[in-house]
Backbone and ligand atoms as CSV (ligand in chain L), in Angstrom:
chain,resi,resn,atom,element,x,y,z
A,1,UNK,N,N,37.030,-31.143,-82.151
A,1,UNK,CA,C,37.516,-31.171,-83.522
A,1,UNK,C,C,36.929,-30.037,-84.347
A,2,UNK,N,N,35.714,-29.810,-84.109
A,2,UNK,CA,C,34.851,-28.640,-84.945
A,2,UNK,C,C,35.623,-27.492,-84.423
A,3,UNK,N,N,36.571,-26.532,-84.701
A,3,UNK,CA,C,36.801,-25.362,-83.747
A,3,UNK,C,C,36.066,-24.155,-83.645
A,4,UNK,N,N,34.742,-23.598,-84.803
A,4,UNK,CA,C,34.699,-21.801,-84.352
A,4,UNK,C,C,34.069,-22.070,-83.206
A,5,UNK,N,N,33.579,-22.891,-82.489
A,5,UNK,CA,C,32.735,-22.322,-81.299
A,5,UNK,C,C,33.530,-23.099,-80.403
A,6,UNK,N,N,33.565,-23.200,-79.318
A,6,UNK,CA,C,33.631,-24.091,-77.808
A,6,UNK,C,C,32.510,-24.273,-77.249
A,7,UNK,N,N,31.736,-25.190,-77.484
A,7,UNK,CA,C,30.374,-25.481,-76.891
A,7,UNK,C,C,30.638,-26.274,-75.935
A,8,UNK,N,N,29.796,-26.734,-75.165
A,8,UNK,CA,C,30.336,-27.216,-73.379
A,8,UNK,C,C,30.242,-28.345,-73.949
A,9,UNK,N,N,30.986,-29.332,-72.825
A,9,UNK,CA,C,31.891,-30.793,-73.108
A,9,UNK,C,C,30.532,-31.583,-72.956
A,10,UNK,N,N,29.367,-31.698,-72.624
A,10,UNK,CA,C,28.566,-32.391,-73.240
A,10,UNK,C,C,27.856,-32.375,-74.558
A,11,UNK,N,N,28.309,-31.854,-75.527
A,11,UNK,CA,C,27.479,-31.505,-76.375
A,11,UNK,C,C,28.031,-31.872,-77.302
A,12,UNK,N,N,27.483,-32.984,-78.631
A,12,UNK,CA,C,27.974,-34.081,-79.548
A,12,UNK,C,C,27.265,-33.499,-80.488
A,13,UNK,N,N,28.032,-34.258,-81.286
A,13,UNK,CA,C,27.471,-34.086,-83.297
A,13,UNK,C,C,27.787,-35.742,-83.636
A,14,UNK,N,N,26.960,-36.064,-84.065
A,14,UNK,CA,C,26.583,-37.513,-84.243
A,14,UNK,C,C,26.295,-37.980,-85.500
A,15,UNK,N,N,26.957,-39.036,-86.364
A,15,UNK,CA,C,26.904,-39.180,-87.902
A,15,UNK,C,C,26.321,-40.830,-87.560
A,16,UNK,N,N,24.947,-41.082,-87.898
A,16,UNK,CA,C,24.366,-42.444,-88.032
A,16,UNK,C,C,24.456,-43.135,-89.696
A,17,UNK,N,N,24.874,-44.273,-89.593
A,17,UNK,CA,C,24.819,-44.847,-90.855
A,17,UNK,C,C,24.083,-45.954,-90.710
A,18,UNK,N,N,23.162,-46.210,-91.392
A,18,UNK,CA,C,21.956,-47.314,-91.790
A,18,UNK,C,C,22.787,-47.983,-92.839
A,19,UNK,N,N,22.212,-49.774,-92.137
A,19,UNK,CA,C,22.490,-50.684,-93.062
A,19,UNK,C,C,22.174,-50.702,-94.484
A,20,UNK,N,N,21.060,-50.010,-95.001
A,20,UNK,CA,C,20.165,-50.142,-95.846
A,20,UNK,C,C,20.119,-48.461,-96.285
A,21,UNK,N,N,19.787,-48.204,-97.893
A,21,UNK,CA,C,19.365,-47.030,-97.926
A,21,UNK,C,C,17.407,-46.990,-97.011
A,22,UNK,N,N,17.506,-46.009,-96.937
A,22,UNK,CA,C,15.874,-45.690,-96.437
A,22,UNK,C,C,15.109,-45.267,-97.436
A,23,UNK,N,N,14.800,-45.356,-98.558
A,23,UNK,CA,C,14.214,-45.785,-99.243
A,23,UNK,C,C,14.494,-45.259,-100.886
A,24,UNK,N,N,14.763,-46.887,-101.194
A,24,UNK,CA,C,16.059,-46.721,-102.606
A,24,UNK,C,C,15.017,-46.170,-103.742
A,25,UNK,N,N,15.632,-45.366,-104.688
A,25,UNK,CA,C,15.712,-44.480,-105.643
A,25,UNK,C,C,14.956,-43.204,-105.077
A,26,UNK,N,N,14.106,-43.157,-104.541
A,26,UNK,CA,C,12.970,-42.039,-103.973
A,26,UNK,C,C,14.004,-41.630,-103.087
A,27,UNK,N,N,14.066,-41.491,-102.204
A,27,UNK,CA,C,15.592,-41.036,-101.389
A,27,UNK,C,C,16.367,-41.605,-100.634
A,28,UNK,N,N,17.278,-41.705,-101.464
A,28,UNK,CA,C,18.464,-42.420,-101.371
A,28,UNK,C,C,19.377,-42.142,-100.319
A,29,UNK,N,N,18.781,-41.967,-99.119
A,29,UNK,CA,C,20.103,-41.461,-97.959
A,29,UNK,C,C,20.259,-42.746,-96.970
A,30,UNK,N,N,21.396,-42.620,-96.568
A,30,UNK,CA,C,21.549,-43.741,-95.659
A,30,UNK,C,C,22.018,-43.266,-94.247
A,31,UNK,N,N,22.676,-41.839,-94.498
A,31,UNK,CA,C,23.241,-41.121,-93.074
A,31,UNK,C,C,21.756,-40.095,-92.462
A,32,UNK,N,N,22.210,-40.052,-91.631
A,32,UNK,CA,C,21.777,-38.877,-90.458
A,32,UNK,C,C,22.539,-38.090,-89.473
A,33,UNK,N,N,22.590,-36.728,-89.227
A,33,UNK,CA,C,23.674,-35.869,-88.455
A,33,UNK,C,C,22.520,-35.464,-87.708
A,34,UNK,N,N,22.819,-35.748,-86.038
A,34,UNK,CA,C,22.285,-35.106,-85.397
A,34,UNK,C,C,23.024,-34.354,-84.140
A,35,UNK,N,N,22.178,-33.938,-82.990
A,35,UNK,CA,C,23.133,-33.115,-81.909
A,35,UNK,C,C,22.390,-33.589,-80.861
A,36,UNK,N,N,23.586,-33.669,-79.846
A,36,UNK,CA,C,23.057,-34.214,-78.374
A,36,UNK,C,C,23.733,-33.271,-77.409
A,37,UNK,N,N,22.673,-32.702,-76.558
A,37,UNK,CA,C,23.090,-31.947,-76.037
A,37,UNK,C,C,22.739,-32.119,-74.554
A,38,UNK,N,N,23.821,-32.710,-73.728
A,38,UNK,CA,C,23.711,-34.182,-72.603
A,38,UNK,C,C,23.839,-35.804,-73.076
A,39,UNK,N,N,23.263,-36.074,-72.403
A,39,UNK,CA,C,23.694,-37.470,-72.925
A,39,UNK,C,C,22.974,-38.160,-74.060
A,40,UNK,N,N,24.217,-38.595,-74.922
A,40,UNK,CA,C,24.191,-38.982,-76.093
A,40,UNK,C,C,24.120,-40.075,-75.960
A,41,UNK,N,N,24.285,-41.083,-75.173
A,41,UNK,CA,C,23.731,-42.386,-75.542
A,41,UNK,C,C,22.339,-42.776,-75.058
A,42,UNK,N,N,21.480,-41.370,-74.531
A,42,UNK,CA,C,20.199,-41.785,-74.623
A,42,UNK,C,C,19.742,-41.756,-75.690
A,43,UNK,N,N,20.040,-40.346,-76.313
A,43,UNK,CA,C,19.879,-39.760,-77.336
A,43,UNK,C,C,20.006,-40.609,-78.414
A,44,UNK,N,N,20.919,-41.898,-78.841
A,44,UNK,CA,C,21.095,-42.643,-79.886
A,44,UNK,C,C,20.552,-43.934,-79.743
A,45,UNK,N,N,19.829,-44.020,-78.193
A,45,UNK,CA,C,19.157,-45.403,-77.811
A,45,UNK,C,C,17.518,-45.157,-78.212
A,46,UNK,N,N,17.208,-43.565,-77.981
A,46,UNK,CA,C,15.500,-42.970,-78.537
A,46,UNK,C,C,16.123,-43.206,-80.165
A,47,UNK,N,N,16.917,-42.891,-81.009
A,47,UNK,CA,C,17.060,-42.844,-82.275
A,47,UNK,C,C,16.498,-44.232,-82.728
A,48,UNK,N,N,17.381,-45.415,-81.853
A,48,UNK,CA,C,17.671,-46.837,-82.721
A,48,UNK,C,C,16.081,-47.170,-82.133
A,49,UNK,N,N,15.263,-46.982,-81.201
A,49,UNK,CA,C,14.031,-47.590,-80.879
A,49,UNK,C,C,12.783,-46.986,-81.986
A,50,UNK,N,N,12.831,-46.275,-82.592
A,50,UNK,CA,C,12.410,-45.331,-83.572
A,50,UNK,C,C,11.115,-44.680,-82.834
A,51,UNK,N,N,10.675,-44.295,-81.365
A,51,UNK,CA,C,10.096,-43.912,-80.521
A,51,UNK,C,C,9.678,-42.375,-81.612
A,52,UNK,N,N,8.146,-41.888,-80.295
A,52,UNK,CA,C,8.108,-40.284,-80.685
A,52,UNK,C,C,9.550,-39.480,-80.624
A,53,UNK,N,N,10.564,-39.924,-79.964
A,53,UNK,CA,C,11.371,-38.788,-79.520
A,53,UNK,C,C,12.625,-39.196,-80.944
A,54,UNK,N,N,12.711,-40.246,-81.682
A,54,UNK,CA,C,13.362,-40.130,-82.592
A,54,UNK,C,C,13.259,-39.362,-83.923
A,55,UNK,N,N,14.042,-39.075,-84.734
A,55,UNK,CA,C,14.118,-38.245,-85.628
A,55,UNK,C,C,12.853,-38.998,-86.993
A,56,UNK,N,N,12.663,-38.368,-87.675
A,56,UNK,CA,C,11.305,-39.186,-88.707
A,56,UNK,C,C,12.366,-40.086,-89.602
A,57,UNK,N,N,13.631,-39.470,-89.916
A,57,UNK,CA,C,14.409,-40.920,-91.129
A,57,UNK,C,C,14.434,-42.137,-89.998
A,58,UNK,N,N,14.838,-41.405,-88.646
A,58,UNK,CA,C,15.068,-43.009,-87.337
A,58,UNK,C,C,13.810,-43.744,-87.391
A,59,UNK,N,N,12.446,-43.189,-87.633
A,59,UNK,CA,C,11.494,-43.709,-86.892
A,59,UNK,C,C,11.224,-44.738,-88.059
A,60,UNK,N,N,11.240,-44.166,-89.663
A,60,UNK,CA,C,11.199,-44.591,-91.067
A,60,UNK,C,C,12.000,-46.096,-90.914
A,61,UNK,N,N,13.257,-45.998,-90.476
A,61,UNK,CA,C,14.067,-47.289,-90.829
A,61,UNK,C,C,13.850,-48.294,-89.781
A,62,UNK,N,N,13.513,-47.713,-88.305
A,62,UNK,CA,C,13.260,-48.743,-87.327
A,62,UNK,C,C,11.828,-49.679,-88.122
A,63,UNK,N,N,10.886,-48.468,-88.637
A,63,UNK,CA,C,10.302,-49.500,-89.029
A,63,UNK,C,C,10.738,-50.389,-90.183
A,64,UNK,N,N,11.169,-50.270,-91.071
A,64,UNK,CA,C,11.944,-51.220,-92.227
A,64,UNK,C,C,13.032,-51.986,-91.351
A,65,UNK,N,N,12.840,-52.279,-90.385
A,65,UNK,CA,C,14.315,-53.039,-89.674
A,65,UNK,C,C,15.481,-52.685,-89.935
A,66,UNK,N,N,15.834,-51.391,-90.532
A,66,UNK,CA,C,17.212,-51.235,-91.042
A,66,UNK,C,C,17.364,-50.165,-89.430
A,67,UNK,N,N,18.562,-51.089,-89.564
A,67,UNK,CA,C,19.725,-50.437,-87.990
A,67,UNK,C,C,20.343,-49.330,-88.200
A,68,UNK,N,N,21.429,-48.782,-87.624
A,68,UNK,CA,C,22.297,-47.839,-88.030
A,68,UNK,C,C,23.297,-48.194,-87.336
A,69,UNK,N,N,24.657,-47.864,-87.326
A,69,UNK,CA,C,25.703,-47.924,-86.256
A,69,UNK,C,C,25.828,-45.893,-86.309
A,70,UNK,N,N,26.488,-45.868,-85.033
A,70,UNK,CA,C,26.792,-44.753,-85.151
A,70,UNK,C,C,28.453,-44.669,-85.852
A,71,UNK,N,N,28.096,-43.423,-86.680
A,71,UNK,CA,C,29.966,-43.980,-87.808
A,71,UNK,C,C,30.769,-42.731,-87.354
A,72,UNK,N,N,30.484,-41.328,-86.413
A,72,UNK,CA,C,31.064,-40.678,-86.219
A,72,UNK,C,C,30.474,-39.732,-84.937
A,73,UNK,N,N,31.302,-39.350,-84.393
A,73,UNK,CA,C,30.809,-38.522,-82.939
A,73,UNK,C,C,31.699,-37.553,-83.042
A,74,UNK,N,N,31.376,-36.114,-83.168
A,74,UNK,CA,C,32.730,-35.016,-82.929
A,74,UNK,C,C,31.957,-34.398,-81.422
A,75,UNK,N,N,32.650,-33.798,-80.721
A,75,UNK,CA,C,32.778,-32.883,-79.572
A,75,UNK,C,C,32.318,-31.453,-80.512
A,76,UNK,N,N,30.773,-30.706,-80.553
A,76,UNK,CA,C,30.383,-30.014,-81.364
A,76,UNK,C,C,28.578,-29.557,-80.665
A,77,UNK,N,N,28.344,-27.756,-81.133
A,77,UNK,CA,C,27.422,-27.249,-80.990
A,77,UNK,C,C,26.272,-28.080,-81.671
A,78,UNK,N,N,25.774,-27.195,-81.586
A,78,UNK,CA,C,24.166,-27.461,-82.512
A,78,UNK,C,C,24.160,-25.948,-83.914
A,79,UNK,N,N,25.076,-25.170,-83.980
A,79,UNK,CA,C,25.520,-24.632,-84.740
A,79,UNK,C,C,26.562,-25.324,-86.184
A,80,UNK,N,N,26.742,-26.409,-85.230
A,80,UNK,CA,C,27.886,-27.259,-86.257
A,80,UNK,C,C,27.484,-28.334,-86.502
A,81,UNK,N,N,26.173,-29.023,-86.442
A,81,UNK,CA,C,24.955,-29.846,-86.478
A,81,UNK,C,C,24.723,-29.090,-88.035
A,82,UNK,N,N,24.267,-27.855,-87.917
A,82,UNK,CA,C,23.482,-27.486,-88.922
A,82,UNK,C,C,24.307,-27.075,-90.020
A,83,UNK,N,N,25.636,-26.590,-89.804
A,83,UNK,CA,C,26.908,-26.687,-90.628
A,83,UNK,C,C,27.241,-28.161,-91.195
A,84,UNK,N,N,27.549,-28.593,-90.521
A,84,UNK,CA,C,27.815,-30.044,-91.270
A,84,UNK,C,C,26.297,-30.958,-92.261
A,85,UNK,N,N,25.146,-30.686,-92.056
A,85,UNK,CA,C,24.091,-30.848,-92.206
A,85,UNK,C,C,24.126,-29.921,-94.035
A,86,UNK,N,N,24.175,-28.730,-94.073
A,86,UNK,CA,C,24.222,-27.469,-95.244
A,86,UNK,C,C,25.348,-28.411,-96.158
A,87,UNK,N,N,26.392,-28.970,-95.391
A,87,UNK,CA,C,27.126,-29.448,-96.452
A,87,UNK,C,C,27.199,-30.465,-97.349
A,88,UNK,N,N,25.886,-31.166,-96.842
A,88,UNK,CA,C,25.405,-32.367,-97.372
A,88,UNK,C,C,27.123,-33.163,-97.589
A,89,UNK,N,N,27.635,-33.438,-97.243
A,89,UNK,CA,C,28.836,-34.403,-97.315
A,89,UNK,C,C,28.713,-35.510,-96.650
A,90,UNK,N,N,27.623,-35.812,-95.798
A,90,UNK,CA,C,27.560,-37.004,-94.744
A,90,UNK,C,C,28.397,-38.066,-95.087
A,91,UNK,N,N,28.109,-38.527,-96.884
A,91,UNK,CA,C,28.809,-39.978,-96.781
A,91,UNK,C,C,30.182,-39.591,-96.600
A,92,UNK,N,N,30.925,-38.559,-97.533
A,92,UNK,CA,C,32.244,-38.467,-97.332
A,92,UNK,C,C,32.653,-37.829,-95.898
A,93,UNK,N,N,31.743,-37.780,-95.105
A,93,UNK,CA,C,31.811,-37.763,-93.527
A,93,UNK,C,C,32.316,-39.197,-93.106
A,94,UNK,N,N,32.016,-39.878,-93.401
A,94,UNK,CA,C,31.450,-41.380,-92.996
A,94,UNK,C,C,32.488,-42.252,-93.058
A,95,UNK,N,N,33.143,-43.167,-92.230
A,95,UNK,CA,C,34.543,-43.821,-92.349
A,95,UNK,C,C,33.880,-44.584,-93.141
A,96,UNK,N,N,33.108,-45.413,-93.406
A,96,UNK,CA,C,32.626,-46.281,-93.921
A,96,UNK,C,C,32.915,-46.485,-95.344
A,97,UNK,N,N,32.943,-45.051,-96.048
A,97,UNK,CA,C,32.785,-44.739,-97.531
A,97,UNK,C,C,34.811,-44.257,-97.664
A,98,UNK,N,N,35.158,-43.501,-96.673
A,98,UNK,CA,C,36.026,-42.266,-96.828
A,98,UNK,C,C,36.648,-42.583,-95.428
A,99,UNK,N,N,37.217,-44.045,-95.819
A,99,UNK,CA,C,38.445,-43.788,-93.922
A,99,UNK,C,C,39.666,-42.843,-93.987
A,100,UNK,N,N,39.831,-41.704,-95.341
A,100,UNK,CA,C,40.586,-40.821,-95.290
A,100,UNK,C,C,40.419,-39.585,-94.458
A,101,UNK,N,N,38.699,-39.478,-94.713
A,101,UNK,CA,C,38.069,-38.620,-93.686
A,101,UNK,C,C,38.386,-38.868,-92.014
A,102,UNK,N,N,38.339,-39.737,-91.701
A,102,UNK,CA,C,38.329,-40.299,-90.308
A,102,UNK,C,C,39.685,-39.626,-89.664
A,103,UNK,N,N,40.761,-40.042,-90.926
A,103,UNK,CA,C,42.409,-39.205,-90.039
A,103,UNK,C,C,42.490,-38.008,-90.381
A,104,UNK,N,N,41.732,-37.108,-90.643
A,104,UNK,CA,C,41.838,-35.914,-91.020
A,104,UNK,C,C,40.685,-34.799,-90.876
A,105,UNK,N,N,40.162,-35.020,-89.496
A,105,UNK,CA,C,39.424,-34.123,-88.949
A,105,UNK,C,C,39.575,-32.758,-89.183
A,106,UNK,N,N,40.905,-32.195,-89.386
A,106,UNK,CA,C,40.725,-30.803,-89.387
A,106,UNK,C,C,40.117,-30.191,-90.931
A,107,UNK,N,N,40.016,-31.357,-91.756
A,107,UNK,CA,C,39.384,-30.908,-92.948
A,107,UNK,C,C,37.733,-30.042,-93.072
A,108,UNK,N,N,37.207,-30.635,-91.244
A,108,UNK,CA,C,35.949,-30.188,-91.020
A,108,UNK,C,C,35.791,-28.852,-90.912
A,109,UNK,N,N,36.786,-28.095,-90.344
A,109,UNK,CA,C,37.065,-27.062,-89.664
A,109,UNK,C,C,36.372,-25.974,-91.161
A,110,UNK,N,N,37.010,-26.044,-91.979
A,110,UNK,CA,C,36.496,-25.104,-93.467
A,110,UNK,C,C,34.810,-24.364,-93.169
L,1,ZN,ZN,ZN,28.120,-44.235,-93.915
C-alpha cells in the first residue's frame, strides 16, 4: 500500500492501539507505529509482553495493564515507519477513530 519504495515481502509497518491513553494529560498517546522486519508476530508478541525487546510506550502500558490490539498492518520499509511516524496522524491512521481511513489507503501514499 505504501508505494515509493518496494521493500521485501517481509517487512511490515504496524499501527498499535492501547485500550487506555498511556498516561492521561502528561501524554496523551494511545497509538504506536512500528516496523518488523521478519516476523511480525514475534515482533507484536515482545511488544504486548512489555519485555527488554519491547518499545518503552509497550513496556510503560504492559505495566499499567493497558493492552493494545494491533489496528493496522501495511506491507512497508522502515523508511515508511519513520514517514508515517513525522506525520504524527496515527489516530486518523487508526480504523478505530477514522474507518474512512481504512478504505482509502492510497491517501498514505502523499
Ligand atoms: Zn486507535
Amino acid at each position: 500500500m505504501l508505494q515509493p519504495v518496494s521493500p521485501p515481502d517481509d517487512q511490515f509497518v504496524y499501527l498499535l492501539h492501547f485500550s487506555d491513553y498511556i498516561a492521561p494529560g502528561r501524554h496523551p498517546a494511545r497509538h504506536y507505529i512500528g516496523f518488523a522486519d521478519g516476523d511480525l508476530a514475534r515482533r507484536i508478541q515482545q511488544h504486548s509482553t512489555g519485555g527488554s525487546h519491547a518499545a518503552r510506550i509497550c513496556q510503560v502500558a504492559a505495566e499499567r495493564h493497558n493492552p493494545f490490539v494491533v489496528a493496522r498492518v501495511w506491507h512497508g520499509s522502515r523508511s515508511d515507519e519513520r514517514r508515517l511516524k513525522q506525520r504524527k496522524e496515527s489516530p486518523a491512521l487508526c480504523p478505530r477513530y477514522a474507518r474512512s481511513a481504512a478504505n482509502t489507503p492510497s491517501t498514505l501514499a502523499g
